[in-house]
C-alpha positions in Angstrom: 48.4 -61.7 22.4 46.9 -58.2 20.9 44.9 -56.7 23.1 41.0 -56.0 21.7 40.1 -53.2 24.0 42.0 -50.3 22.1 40.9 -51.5 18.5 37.5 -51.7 19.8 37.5 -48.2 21.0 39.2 -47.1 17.7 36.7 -49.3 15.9 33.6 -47.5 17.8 35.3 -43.8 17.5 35.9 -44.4 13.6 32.6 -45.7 13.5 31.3 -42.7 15.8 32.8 -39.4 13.7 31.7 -40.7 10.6 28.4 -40.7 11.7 28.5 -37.7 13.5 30.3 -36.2 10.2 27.1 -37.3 7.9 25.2 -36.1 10.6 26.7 -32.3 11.0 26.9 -32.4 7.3 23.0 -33.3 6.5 22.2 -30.7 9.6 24.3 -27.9 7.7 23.0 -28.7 4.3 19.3 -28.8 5.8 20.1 -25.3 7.1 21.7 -24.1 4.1 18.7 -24.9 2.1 16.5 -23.4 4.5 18.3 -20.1 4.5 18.3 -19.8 0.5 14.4 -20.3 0.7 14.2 -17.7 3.0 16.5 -15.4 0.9 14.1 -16.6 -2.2 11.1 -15.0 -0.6 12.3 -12.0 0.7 13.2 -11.1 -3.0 9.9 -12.1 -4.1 8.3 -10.1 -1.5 10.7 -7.2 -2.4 10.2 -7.6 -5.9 5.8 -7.8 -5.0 6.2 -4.8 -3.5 8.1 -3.1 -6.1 5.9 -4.0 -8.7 3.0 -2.5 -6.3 4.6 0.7 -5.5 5.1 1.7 -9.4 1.6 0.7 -10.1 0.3 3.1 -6.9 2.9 5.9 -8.1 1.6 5.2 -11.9 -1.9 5.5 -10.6 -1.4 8.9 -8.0 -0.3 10.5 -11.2 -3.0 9.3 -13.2 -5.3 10.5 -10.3 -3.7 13.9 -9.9 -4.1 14.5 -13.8 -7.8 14.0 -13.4 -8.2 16.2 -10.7 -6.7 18.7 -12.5 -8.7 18.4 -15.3 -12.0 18.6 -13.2 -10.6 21.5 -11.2 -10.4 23.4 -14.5 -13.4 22.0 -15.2 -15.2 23.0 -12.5 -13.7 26.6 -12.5 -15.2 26.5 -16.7 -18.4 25.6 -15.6 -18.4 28.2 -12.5 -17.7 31.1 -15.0 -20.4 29.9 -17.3 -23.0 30.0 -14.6 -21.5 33.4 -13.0 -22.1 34.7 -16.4 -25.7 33.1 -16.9 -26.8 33.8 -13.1 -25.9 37.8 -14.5 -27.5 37.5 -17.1 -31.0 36.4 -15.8 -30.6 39.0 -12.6 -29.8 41.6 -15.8 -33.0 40.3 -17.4 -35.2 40.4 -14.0 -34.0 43.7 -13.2 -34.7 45.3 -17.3 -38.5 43.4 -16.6 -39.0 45.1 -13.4 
């Protein structure tokens, strides 16, 4: 007679690693997927945060043109009133 109890055991261990082989394999591809997401938005963030670095730098020079201009400006407008504050003291002092 053929004895059942080591093609039962086979039986269950085939069984067994085929399940734990779908098993590891789902658990890996789960992981897998997981991983490229993450990897998706770090370059997204990396790629955000590109975008808004070049639009800050774009702006700081935007910025430090405009200062300039209202620096010189200024200094225009400073002479003009050095030279019209003379002008009325010269005029105050030809009065007196």
């Amino acid at each position: 007679m053929i004895d059942l109890e080591p093609l039962l055991i086979t039986a269950i261990t085939i069984m067994g690693s085929g399940a734990a082989f779908a098993f590891y394999d789902k658990r890996y591809k789960a992981k897998a997927k997981h991983e490229r997401q993450l990897q998706n938005e770090l370059k997204q963030w990396r790629d955000d945060l590109r975008i808004r670095t070049m639009s800050l730098e774009s702006k700081v020079s935007e910025l430090l043109a405009e200062n300039c201009m209202l620096k010189s400006t200024i200094t225009k407008l400073q002479s003009t009133l050095d030279v019209l504050v003379n002008k009325r003291k010269s005029r105050v002092k030809v009065k007196d």
